[in-house]
DSSP file (Angstrom, degrees, kcal/mol; ACC not computed):
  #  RESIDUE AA STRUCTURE BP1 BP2  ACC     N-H-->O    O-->H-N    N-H-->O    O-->H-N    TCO  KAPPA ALPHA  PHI   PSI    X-CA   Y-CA   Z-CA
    1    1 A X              0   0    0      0, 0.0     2,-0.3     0, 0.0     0, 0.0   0.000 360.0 360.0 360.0 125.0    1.7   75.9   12.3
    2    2 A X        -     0   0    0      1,-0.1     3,-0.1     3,-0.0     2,-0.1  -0.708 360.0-132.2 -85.1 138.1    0.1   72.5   11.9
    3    3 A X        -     0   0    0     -2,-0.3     2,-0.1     1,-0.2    -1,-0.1  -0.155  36.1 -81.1 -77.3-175.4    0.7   69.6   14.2
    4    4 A X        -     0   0    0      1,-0.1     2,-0.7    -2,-0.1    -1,-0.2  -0.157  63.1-103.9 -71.8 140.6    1.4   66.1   13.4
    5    5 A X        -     0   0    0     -3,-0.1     2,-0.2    -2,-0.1    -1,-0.1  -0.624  29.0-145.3 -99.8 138.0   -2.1   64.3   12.6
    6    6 A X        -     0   0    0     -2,-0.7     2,-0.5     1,-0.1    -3,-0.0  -0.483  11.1-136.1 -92.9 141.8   -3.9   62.0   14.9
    7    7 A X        -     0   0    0     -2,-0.2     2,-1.7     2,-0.0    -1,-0.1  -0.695  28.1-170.8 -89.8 143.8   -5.9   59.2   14.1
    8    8 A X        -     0   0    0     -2,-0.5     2,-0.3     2,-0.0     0, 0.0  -0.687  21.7-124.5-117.4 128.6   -9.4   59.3   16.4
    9    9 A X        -     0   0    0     -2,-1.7     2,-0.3     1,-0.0    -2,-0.0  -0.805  14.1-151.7 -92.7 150.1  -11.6   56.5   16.4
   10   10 A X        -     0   0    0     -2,-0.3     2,-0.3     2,-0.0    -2,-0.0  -0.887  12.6-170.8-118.3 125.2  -15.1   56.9   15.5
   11   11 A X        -     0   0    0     -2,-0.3     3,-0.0     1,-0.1    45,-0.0  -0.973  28.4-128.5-140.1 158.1  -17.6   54.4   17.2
   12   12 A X  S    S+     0   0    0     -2,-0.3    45,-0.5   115,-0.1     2,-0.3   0.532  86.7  15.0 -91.4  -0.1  -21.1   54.3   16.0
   13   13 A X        +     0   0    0     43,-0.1    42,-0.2   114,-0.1    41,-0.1  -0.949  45.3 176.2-169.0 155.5  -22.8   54.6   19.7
   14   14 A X        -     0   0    0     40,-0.9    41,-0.2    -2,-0.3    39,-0.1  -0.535  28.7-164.0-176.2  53.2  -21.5   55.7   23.1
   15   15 A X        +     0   0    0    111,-0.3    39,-0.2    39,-0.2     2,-0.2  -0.157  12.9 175.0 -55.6 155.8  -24.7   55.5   25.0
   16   16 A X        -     0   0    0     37,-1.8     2,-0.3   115,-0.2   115,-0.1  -0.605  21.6-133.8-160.1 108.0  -25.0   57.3   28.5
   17   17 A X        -     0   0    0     -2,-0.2    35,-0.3    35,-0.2   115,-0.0  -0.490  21.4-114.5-108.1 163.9  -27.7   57.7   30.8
   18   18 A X        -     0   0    0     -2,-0.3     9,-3.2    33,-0.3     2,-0.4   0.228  32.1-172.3 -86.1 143.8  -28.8   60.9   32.6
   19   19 A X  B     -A   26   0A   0      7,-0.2     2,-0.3     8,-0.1     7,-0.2  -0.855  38.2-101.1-126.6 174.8  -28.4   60.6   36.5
   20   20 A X    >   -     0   0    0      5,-0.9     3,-1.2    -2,-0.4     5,-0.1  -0.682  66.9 -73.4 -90.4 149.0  -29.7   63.4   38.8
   21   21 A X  T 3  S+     0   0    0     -2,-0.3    -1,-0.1     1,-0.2     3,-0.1  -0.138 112.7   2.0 -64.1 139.6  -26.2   65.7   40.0
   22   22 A X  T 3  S+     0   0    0      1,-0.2    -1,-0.2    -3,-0.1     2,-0.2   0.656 116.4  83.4  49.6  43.0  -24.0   64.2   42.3
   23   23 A X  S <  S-     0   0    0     -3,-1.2    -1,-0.2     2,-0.0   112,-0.0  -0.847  75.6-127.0-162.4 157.9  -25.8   60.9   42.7
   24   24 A X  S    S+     0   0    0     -2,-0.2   112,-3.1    -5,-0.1     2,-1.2   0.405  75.0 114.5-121.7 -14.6  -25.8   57.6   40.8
   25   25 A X  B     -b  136   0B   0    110,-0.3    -5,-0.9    -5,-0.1   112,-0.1  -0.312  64.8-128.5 -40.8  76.7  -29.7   57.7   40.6
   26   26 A X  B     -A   19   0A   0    110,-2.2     2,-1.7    -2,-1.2    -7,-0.2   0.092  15.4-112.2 -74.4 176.8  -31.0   58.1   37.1
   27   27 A X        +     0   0    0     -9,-3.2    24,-0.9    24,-0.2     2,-0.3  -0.433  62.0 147.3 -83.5  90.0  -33.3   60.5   35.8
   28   28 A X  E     -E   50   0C   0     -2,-1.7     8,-1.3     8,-0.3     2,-0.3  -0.854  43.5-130.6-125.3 166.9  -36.4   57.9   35.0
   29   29 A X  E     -EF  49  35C   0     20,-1.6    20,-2.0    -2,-0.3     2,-0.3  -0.784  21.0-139.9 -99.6 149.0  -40.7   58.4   35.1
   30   30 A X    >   -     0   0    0      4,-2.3     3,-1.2    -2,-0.3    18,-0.2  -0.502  36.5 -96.2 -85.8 167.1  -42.2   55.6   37.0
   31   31 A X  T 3  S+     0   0    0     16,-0.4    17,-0.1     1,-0.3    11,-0.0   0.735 129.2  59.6 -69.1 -16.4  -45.6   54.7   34.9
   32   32 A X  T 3  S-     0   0    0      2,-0.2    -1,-0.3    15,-0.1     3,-0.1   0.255 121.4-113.9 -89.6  11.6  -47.7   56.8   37.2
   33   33 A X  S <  S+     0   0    0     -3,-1.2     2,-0.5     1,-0.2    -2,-0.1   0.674  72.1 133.8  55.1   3.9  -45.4   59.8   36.0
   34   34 A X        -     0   0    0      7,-0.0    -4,-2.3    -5,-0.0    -2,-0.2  -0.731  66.7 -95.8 -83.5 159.0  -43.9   60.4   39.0
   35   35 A X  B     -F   29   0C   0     -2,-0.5    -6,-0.2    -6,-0.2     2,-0.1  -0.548  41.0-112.1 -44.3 126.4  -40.1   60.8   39.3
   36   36 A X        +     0   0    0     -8,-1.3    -8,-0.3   -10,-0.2     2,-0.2  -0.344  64.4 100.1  -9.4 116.9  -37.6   57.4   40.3
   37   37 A X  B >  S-K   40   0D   0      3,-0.9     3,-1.8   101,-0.2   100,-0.0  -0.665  77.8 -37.3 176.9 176.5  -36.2   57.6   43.3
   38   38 A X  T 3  S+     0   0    0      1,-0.3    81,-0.0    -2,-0.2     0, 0.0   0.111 126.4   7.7 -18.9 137.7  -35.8   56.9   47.1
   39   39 A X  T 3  S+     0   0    0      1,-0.1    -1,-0.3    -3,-0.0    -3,-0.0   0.571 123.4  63.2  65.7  -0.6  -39.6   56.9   48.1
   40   40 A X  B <  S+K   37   0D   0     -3,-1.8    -3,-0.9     2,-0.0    -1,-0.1  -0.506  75.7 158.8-178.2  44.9  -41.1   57.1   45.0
   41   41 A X        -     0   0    0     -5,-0.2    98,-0.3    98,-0.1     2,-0.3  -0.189  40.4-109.2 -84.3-165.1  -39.9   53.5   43.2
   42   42 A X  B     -c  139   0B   0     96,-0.8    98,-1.4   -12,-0.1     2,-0.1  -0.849  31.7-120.8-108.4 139.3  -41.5   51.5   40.3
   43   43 A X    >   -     0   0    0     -2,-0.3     3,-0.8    96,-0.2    68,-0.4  -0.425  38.3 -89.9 -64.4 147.9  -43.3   48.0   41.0
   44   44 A X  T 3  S+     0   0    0      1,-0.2    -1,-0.2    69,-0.2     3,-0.2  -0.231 118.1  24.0 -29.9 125.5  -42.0   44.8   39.3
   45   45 A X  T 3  S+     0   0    0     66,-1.4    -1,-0.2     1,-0.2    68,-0.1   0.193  98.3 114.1  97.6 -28.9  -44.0   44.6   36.0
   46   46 A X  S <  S-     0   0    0     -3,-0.8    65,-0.7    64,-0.1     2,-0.4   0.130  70.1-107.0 -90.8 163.6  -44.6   48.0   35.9
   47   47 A X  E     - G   0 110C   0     63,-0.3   -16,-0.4    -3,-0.2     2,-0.3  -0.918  28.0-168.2-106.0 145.2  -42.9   50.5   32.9
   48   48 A X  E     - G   0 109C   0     61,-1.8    61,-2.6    -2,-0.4     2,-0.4  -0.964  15.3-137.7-146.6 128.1  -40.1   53.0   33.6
   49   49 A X  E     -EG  29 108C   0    -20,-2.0   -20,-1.6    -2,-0.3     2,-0.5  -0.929  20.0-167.8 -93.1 131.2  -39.0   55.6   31.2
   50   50 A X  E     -EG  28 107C   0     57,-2.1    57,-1.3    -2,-0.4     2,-0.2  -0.901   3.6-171.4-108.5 108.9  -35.1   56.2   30.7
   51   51 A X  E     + G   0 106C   0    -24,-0.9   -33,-0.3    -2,-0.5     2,-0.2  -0.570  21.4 139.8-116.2 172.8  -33.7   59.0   29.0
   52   52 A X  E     - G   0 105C   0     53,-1.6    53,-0.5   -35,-0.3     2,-0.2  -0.718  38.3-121.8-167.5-153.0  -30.0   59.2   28.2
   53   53 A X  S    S+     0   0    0     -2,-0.2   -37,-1.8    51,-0.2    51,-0.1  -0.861  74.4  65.1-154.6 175.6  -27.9   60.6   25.0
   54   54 A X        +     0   0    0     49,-0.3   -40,-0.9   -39,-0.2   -39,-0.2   0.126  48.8 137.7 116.2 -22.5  -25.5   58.9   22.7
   55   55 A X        -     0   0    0    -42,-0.2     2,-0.8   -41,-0.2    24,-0.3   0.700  52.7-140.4 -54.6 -22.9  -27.6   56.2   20.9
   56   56 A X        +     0   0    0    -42,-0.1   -43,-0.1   -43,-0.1    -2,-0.1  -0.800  54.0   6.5 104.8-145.6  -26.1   56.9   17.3
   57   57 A X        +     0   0    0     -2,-0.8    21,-2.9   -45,-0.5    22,-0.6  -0.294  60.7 178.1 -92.5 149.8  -28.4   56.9   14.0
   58   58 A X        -     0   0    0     19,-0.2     2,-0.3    20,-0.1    19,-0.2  -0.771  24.7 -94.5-179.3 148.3  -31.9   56.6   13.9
   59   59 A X  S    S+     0   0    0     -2,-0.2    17,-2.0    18,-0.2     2,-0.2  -0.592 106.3  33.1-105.7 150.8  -34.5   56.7   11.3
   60   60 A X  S    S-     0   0    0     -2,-0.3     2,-0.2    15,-0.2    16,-0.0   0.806  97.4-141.1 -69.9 171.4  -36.1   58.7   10.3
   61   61 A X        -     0   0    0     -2,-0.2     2,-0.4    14,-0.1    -2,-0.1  -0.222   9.5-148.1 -87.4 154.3  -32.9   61.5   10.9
   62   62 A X        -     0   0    0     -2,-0.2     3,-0.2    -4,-0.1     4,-0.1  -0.949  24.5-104.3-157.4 148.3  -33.2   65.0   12.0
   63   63 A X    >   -     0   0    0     -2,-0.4     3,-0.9     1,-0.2     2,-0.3   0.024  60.3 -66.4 -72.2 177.8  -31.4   67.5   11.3
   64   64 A X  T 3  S-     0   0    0      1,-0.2    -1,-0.2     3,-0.0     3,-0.1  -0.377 122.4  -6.6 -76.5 128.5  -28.7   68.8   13.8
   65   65 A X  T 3  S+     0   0    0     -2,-0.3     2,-0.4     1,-0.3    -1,-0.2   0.912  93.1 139.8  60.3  65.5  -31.2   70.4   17.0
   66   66 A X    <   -     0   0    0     -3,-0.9     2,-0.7    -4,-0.1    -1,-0.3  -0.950  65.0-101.3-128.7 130.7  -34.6   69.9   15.1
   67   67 A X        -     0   0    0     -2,-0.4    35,-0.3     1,-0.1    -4,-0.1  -0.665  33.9-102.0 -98.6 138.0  -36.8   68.7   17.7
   68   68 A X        -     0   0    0     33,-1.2    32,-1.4    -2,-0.7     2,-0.2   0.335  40.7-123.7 -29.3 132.6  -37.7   65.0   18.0
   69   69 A X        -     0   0    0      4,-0.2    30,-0.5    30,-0.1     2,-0.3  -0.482  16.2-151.0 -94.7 173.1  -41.2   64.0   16.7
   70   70 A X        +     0   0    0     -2,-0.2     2,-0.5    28,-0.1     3,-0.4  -0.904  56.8  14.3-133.9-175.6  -44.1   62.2   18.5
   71   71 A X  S    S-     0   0    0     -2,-0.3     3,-0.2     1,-0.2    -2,-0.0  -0.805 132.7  -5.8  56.0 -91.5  -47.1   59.8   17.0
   72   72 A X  S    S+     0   0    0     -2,-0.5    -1,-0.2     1,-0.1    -3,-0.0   0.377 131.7  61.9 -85.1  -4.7  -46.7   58.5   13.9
   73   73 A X  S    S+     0   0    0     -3,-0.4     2,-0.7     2,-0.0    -4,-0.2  -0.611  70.7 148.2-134.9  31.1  -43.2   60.6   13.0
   74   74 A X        -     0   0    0     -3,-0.2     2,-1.4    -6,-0.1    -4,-0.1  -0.710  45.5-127.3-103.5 148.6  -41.5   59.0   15.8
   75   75 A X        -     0   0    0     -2,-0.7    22,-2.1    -6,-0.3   -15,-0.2  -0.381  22.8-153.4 -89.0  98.0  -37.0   58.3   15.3
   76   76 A X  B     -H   96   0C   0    -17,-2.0    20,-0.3    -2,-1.4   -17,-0.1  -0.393  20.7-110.3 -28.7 119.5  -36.1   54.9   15.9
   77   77 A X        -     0   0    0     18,-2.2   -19,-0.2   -19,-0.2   -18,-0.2  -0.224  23.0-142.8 -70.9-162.8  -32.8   54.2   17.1
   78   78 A X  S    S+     0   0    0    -21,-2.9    -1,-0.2   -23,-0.2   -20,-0.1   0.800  76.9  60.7-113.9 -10.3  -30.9   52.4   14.3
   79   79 A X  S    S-     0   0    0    -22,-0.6     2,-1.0   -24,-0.3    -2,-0.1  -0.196 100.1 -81.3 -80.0-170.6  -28.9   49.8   16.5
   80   80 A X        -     0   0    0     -2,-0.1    47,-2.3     2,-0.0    48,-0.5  -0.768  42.3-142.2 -91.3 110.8  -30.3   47.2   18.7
   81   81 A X        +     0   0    0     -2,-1.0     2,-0.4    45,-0.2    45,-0.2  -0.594  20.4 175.2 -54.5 135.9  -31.4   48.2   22.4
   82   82 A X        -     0   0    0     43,-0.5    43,-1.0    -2,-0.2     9,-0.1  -0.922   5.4-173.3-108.9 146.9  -31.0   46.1   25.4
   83   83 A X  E     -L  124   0E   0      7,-0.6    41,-0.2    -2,-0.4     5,-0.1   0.002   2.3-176.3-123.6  52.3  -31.8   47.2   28.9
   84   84 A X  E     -L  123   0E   0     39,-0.7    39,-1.4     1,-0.1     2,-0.6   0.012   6.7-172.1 -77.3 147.0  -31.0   45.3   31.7
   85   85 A X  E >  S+LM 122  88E   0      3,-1.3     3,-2.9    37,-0.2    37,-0.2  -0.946  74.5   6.4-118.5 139.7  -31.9   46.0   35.2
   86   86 A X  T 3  S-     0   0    0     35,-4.1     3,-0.1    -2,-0.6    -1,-0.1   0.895 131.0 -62.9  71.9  19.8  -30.5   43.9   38.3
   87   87 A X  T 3  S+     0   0    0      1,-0.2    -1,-0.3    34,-0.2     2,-0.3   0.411 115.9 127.4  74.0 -14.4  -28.5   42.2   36.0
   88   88 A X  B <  S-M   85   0E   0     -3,-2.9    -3,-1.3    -5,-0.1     2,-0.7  -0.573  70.7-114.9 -89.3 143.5  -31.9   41.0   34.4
   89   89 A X        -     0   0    0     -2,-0.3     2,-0.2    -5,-0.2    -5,-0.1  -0.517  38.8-152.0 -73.3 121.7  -32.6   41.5   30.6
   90   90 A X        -     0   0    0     -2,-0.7     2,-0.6    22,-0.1    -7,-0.6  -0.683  20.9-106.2 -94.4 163.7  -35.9   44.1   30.8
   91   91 A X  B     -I  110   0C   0     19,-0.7    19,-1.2    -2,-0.2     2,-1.2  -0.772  32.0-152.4 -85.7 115.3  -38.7   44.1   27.7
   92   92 A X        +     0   0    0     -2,-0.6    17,-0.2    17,-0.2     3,-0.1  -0.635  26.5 169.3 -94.4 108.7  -38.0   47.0   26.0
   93   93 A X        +     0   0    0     -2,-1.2     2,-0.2    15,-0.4    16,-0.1   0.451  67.0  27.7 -87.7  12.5  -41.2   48.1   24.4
   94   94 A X        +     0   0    0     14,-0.5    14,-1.0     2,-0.0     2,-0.3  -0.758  59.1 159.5-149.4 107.2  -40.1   51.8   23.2
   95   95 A X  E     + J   0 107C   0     -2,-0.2   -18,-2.2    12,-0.2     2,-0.2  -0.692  34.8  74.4-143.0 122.3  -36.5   53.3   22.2
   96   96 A X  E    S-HJ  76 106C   0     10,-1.1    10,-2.1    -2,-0.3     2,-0.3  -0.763  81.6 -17.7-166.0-137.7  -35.8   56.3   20.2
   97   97 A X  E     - J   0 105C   0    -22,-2.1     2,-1.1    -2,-0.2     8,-0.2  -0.556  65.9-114.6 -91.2 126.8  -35.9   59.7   20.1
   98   98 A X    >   -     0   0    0      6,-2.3     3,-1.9    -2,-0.3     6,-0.1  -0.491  35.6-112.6 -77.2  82.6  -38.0   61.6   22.9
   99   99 A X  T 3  S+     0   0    0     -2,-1.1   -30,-0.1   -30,-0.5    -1,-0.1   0.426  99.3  17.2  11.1 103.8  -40.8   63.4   21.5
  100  100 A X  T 3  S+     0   0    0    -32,-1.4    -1,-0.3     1,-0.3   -33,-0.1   0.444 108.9 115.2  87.6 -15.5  -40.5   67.4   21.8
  101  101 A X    <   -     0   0    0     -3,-1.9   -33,-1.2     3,-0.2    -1,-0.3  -0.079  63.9-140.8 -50.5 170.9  -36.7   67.0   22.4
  102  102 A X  S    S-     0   0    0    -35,-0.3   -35,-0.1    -2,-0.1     3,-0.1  -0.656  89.2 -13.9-143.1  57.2  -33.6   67.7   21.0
  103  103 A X  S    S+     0   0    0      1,-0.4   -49,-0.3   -37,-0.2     2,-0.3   0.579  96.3 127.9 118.5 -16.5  -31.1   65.0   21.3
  104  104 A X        -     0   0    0     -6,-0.1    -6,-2.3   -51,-0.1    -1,-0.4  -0.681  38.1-164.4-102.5 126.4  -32.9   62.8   24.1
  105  105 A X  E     -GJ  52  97C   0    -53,-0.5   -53,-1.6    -2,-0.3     2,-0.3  -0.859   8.8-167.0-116.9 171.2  -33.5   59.3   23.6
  106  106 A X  E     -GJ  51  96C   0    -10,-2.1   -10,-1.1    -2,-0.3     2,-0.6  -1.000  10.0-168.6-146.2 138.2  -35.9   57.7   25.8
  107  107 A X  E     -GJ  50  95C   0    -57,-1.3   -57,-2.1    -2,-0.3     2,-0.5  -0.949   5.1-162.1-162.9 130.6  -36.6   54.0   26.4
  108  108 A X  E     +G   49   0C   0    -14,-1.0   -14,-0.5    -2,-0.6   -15,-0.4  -0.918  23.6 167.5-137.3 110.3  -39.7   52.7   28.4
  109  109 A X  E     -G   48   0C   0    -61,-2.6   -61,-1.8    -2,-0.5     2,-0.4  -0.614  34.8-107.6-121.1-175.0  -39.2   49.4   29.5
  110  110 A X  E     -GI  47  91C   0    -19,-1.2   -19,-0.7   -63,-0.3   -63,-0.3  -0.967  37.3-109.9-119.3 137.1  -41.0   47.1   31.9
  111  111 A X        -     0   0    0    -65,-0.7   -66,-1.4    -2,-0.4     2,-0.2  -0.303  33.9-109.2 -94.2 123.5  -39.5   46.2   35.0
  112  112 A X    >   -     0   0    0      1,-0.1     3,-1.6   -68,-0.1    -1,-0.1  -0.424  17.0-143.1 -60.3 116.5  -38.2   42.4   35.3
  113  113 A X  T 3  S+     0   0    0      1,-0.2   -69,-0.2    -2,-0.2    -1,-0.1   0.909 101.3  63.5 -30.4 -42.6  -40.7   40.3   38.0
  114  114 A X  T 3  S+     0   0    0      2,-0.0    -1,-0.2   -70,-0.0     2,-0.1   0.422  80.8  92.4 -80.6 -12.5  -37.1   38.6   39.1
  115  115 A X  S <  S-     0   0    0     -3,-1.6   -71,-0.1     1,-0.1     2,-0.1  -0.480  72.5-127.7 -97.7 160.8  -34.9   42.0   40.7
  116  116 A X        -     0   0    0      1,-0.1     2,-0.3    -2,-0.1    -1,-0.1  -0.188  32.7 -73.1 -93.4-174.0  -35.2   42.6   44.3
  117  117 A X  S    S+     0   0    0     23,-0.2     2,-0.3    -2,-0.1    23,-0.3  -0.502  83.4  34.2 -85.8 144.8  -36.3   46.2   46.2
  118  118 A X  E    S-D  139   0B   0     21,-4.2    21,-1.6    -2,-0.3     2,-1.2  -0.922 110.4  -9.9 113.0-137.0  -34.0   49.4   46.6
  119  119 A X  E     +D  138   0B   0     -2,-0.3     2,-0.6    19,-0.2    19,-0.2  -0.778  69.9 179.3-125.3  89.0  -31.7   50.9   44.8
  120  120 A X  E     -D  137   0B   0     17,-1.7    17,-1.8    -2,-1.2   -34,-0.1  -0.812  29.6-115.3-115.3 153.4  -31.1   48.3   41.9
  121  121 A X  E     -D  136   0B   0     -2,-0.6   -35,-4.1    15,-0.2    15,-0.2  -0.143  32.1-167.5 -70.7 158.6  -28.3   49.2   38.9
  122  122 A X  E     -L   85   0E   0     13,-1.4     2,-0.6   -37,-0.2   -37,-0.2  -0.709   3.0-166.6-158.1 100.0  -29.8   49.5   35.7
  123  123 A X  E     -L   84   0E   0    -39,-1.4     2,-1.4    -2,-0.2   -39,-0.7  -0.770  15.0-150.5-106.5 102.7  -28.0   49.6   32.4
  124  124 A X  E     -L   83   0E   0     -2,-0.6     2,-0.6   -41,-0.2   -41,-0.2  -0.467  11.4-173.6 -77.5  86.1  -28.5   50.5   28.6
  125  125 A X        -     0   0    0     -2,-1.4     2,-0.5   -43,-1.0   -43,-0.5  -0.661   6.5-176.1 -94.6 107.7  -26.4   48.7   25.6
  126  126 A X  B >  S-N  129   0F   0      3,-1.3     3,-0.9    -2,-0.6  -111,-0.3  -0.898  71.7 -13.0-109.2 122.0  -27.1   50.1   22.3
  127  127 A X  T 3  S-     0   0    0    -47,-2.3    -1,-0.2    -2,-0.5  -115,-0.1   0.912 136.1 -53.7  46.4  37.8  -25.4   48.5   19.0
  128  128 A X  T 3  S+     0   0    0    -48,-0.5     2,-0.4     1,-0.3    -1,-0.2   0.566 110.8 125.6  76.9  12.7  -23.5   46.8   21.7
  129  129 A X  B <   -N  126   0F   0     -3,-0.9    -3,-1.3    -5,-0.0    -1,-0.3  -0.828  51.7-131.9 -97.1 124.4  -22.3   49.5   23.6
  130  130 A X        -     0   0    0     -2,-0.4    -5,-0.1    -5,-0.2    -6,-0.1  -0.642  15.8-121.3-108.2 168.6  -22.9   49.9   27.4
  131  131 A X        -     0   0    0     -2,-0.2  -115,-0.2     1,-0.2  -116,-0.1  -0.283  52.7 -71.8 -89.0-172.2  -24.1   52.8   29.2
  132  132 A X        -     0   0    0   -117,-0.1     3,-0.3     1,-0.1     2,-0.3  -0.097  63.5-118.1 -62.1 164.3  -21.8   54.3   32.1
  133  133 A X  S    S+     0   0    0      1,-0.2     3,-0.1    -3,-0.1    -1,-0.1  -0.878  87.0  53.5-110.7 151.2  -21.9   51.6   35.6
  134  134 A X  S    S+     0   0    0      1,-0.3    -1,-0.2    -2,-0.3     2,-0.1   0.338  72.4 146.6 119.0 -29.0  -23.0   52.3   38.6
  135  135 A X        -     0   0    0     -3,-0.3   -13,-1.4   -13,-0.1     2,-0.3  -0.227  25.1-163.3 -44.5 138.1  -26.4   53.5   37.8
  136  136 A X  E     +bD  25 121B   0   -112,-3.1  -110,-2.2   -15,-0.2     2,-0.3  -0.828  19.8 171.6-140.3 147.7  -29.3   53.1   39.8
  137  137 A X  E     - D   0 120B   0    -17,-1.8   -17,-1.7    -2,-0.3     2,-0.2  -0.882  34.0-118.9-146.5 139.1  -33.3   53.2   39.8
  138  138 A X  E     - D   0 119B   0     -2,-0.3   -96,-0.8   -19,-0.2     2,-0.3  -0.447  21.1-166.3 -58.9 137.4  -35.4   52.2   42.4
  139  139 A X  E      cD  42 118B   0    -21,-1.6   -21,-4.2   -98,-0.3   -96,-0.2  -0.959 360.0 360.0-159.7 140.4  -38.1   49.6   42.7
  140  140 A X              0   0    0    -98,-1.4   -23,-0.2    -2,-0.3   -97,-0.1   0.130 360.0 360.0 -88.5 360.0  -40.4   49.1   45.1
C-alpha cells in the first residue's frame, strides 16, 4: 500500500565538521601534524587542517566511494568556502576533497592574528551554508 507523497527539500550543501566523540573539539592537524586539542594548540598565523563532510559538488566528480585524488587530480568544492574562527574570517588556502579519502573534505586554513588563546569556536560555511555551532579548536 503506498502512502500519501511528501515533498523533501533538497539543499545543495549541509556542511558539518567532524568533532572527536562526546566533545565539541574538532578533529583538525596543527601545521606541525600534530593533533588540535587541549595541549597541543595551533599558533596565530599558523595553518590548521579541517575535515568535515557535506560540502556538495565538486569538480572534477567521483564516482560514489572512489577515493579522493591528490596532486594535480585534486576535487574542488564547487560552492564558495568561508571559514571563520573566533568569529574572525580565516584565509582559506585549500578546500576540497581529502586526498586518499572517500567522502572527506578538508580545508587548511591559516589561523587569524586577531582570536585570542583556548578553546576558540571555529566554523565552516559552504555555498552559504553553516557548519553545526559550538565547535571548537584550540590556539595557543
Amino acid at each position: 500500500m503506498a502512502g500519501a507523497a511528501q515533498v523533501v527539500p533538497v539543499i545543495s550543501t549541509n556542511p558539518g565538521v567532524f568533532v572527536f566523540p562526546e566533545t565539541t573539539q574538532a578533529i583538525v592537524l596543527n601545521q606541525n601534524g600534530t593533533v588540535n586539542g587541549p595541549g597541543s594548540g595551533a599558533a596565530r598565523g599558523s595553518y590548521i587542517s579541517l575535515f568535515g563532510t557535506g560540502q556538495g559538488g565538486i569538480d572534477p566528480a567521483l564516482a560514489t566511494g572512489e577515493l579522493a585524488r591528490g596532486g594535480a587530480n585534486l576535487s574542488f568544492f564547487d560552492e564558495p568556502v568561508v571559514v571563520r574562527v573566533g568569529g574572525i574570517e580565516a584565509q582559506v588556502r585549500f578546500a576540497g576533497m581529502a586526498p586518499g579519502f572517500t567522502g572527506l573534505f578538508q580545508s587548511n586554513v591559516i589561523l587569524p592574528q586577531g582570536i585570542g588563546p583556548g578553546a576558540v569556536i571555529v566554523e565552516v560555511e559552504i555555498g552559504g551554508r553553516k557548519s553545526q555551532g559550538g565547535v571548537t579548536v584550540e590556539v595557543l
